[in-house]
C-alpha positions as CSV (number, residue, x, y, z in Angstrom):
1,X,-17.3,-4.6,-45.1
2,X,-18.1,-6.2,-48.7
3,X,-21.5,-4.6,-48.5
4,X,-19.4,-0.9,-48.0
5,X,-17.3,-1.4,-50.3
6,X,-20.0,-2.8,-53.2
7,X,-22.3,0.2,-52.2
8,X,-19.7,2.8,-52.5
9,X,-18.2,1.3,-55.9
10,X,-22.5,1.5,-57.2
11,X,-22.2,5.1,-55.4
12,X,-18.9,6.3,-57.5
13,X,-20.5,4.6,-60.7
14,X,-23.6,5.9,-60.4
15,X,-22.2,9.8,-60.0
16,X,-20.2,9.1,-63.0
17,X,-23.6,8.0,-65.0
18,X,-25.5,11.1,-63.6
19,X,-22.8,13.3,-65.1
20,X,-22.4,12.1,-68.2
21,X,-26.0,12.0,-68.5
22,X,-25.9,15.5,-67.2
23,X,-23.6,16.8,-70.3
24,X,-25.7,14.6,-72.5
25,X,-28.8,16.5,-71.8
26,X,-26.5,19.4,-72.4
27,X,-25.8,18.1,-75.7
28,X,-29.1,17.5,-77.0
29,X,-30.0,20.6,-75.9
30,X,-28.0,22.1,-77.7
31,X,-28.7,20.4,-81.0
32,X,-32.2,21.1,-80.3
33,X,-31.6,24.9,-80.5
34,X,-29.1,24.7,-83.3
35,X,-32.0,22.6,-85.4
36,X,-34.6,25.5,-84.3
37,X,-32.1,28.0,-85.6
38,X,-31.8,26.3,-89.0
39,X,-35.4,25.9,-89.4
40,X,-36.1,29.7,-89.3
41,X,-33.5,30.7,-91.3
42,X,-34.3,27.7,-93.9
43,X,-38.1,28.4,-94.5
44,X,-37.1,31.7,-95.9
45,X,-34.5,30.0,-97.9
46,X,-36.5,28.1,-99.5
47,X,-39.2,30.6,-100.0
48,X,-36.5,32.6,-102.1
49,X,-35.3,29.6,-104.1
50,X,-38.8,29.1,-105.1
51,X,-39.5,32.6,-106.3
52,X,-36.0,32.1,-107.8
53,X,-36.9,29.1,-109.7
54,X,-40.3,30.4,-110.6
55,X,-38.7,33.6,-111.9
56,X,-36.0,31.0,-114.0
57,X,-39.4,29.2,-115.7
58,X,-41.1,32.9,-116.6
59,X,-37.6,33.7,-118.3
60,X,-37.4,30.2,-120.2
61,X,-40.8,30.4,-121.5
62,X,-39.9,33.9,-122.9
63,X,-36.9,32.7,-124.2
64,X,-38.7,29.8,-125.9
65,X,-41.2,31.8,-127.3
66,X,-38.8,34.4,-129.1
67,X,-36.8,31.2,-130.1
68,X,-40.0,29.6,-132.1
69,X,-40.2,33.2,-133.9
70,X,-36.5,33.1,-134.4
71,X,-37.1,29.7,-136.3
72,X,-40.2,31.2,-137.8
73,X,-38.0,34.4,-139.8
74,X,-35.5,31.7,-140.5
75,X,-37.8,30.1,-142.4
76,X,-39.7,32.7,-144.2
77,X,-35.9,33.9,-144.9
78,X,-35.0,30.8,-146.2
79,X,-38.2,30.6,-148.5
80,X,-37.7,34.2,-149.7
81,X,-34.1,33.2,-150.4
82,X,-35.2,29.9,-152.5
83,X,-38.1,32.6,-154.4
84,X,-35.4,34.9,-155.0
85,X,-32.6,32.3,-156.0
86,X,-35.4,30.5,-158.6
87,X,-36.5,34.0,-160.1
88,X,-33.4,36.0,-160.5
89,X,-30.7,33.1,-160.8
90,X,-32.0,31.7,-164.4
91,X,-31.5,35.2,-165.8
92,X,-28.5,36.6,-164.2
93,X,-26.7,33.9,-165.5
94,X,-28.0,34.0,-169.0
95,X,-27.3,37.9,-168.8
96,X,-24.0,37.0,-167.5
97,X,-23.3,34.5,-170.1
98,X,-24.3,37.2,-172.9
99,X,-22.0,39.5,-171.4
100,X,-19.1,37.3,-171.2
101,X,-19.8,36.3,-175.2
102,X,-19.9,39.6,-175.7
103,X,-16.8,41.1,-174.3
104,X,-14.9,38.0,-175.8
105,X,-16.7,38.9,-179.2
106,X,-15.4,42.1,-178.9
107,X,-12.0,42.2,-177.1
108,X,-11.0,40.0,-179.7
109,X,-7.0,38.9,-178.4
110,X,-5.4,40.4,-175.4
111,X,-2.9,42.7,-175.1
112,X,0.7,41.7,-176.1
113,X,-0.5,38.3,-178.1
114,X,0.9,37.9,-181.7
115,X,-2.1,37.5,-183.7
116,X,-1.0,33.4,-184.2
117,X,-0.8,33.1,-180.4
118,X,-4.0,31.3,-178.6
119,X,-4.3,30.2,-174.9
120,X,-3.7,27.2,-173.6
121,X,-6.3,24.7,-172.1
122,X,-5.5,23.2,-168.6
123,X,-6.5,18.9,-168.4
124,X,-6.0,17.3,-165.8
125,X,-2.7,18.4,-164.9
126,X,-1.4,18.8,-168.4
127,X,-1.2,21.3,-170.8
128,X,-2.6,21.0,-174.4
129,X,-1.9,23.4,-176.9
130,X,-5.0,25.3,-178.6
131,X,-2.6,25.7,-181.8
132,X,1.3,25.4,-182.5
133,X,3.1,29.0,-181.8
134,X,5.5,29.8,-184.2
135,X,8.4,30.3,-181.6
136,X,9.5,28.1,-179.3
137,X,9.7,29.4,-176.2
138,X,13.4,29.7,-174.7
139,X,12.9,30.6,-170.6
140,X,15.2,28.3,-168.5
141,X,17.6,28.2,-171.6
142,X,21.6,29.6,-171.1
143,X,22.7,31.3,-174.1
């Protein structure tokens, strides 16, 4: 009787081990297709990425390139700027001083000034009179 019984418990545990060997089989299966799957539709993935990527390096060496020439007209600008600057500057100012000298030669007082009046000079925060007016000014004053 303990022979049956042993044999039938190996028989019931050894069905149970078929079966879930059975759906393990099933299972592996199953990831073995689903890898195939990814593998075909991955090579071609990856094929376009590297097109993608080579495509990205063509378009940063041209960018590069017209970057250097970029930096080469900013250079030549910056020279022709300096040539300019050193030949023109020294002269337009002396022109513009003599024109200055010359307008103040000739315009003499401005408009509305007694002929006593002069302007003032600005130092520092204070104001210092070019020469004493002959009326003291009244603004802020009641009457």
């Amino acid at each position: 009787m303990a022979g049956i019984l042993v044999a039938v418990f190996w028989a019931i545990l050894v069905s149970f081990l078929a079966v879930a060997l059975a759906r393990l089989a099933q299972t592996l299966k199953a990831t073995t297709k689903l890898v195939a799957d990814v593998t075909d539709q991955a090579v071609p993935l990856l094929a376009d990425a590297s097109t993608a990527v080579r495509s990205a390096q063509t378009q940063i060496d041209r960018v590069d390139a017209i970057a250097s020439d970029v930096q080469e007209v900013t250079s030549n600008a910056s020279a022709l700027s300096t040539t300019v600057a050193s030949t023109f500057g020294g002269p337009l100012v002396k022109v513009a001083a003599f024109g200055y000298g010359v307008r103040r030669a000739l315009g003499g007082r401005r408009e509305g000034e007694a002929p006593g009046d002069q302007r003032r000079t600005v130092i520092v925060g204070r104001t210092v009179p070019g020469a004493r007016r002959s009326k003291r000014s009244t603004r802020g004053k009641k009457d």
